[in-house]
C-alpha positions as CSV (number, residue, x, y, z in Angstrom):
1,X,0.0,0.0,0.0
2,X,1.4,3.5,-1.0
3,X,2.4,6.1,2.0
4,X,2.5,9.5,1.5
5,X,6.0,10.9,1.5
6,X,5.4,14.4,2.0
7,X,2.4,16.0,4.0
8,X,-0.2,17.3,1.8
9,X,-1.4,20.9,2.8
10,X,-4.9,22.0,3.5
11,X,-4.8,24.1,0.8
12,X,-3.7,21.5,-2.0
13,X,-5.9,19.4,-0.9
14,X,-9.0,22.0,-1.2
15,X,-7.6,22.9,-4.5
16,X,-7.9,19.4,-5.6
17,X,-11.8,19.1,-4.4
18,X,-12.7,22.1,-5.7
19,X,-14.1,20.1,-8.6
20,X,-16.3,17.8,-6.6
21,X,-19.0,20.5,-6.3
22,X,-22.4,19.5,-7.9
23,X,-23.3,21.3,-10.9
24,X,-27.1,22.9,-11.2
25,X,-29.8,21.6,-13.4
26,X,-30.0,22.9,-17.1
27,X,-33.1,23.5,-18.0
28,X,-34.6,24.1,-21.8
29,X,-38.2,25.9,-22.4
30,X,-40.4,23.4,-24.9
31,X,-41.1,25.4,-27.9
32,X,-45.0,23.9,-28.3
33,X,-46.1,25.0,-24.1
34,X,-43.4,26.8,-22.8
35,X,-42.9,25.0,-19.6
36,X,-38.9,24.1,-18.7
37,X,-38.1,20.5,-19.8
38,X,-34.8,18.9,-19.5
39,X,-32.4,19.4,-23.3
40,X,-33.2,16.7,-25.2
41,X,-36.4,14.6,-23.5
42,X,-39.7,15.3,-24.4
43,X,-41.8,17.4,-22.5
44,X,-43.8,16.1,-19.4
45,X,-46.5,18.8,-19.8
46,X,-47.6,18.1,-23.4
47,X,-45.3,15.3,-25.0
48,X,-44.1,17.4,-27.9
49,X,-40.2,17.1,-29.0
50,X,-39.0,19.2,-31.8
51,X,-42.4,20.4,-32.4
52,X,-44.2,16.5,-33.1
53,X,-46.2,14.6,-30.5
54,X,-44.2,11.8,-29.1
55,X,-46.1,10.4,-25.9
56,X,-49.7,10.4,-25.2
């Protein structure tokens, strides 16, 4: 098993996570209703995608 040979700082190490964060939602407005759907799903409020019906 590998041992660190030097101590690693607070701050490298917090430099190294600052990546982890969780990234917000995109959202896209469907072009037939207008609600926010997610980018490239049909929409839950009227089942249009690229302006044809998909789901009942």
């Amino acid at each position: 098993m590998g041992v660190p040979k030097k101590h690693k700082t607070r701050s490298g190490r917090d430099q190294r996570r600052s990546h982890h964060a969780l990234k917000g939602v995109s959202l896209a407005t469907c072009s037939n209703c207008g609600s926010a759907t997610m980018p490239h799903m049909p929409c839950k409020n009227c089942g249009y995608y690229k302006g044809k019906k998909v789901t009942k």
